[in-house]
C-alpha positions in Angstrom: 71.9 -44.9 -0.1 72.0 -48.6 0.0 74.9 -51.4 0.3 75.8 -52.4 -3.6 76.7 -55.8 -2.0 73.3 -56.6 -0.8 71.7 -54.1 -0.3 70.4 -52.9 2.5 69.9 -49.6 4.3 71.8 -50.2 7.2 74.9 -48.3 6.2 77.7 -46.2 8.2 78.9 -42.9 6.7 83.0 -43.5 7.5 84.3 -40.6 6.3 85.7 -38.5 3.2 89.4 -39.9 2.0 91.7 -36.8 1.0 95.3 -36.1 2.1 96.3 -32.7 3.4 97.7 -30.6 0.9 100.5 -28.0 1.5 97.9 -25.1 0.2 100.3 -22.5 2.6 103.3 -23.2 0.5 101.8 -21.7 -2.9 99.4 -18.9 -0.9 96.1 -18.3 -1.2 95.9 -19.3 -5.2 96.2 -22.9 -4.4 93.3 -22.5 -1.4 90.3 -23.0 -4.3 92.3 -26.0 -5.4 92.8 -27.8 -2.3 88.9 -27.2 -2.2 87.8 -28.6 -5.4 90.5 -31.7 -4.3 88.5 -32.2 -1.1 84.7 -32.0 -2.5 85.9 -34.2 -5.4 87.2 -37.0 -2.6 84.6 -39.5 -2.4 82.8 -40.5 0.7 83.3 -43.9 2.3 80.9 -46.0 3.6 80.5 -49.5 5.7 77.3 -51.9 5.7 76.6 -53.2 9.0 74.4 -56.1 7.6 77.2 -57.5 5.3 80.3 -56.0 6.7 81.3 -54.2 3.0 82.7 -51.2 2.7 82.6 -48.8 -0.8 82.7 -45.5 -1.9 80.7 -42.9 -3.3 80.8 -39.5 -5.2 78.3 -36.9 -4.7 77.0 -35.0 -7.7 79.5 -32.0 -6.6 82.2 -34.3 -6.0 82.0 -35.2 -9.6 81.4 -31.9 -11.0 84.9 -30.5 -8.9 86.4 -33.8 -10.1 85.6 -33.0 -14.0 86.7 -29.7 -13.4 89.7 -30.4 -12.2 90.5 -32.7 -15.2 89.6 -29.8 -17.2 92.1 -27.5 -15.5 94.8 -30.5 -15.5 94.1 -31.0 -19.2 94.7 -27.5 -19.9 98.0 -27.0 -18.2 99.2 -30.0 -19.8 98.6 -28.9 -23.1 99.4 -25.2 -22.9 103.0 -26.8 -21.0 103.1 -28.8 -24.2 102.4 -25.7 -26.1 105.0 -24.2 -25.1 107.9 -26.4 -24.7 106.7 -27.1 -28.7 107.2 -23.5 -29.1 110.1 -23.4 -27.4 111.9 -26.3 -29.5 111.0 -24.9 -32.9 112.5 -21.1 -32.5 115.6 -22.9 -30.9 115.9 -24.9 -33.9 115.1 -22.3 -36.2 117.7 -20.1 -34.5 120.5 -22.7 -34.9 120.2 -23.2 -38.5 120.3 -20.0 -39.4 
């Protein structure tokens, strides 16, 4: 990996940014969703030659992030679905 300020080679891995998720309070459906959340995080890094720091997502971190617009994209719409749903028989009910 180099430095896409100048660079060079001399880089320090800094660690992965992600926030603890409460994963205990759904049970163990949410466990392969806290994972995808942590490999999709992307790694942060600091050049020692020019002092920059940046961030970078592996090939699997992108994958688990696409995937987890997917899933996010899905709920959405089948929530929309059904609130949609929901509206028409409740107005078709009351003008009956």
């Amino acid at each position: 990996m180099k430095c896409p300020s100048c660079n060079s080679t001399d880089i320090q891995f800094r660690g992965m940014g992600y926030a603890w998720y409460p994963t205990g309070a759904f049970g163990v459906i949410a466990l392969p969703f806290a994972k995808l959340i942590q490999i999709s995080s992307p790694r942060y890094y600091h050049c020692n030659a020019c002092g920059a720091d940046s961030a970078h997502r592996t090939g699997s971190g992108k994958i688990a992030f696409a995937i987890l617009a997917i899933l996010a994209l899905t709920v959405l719409g089948i929530f929309t679905a059904l609130v949609y749903h929901g509206t028409y028989l409740l107005h078709h009910h009351l003008t009956r």
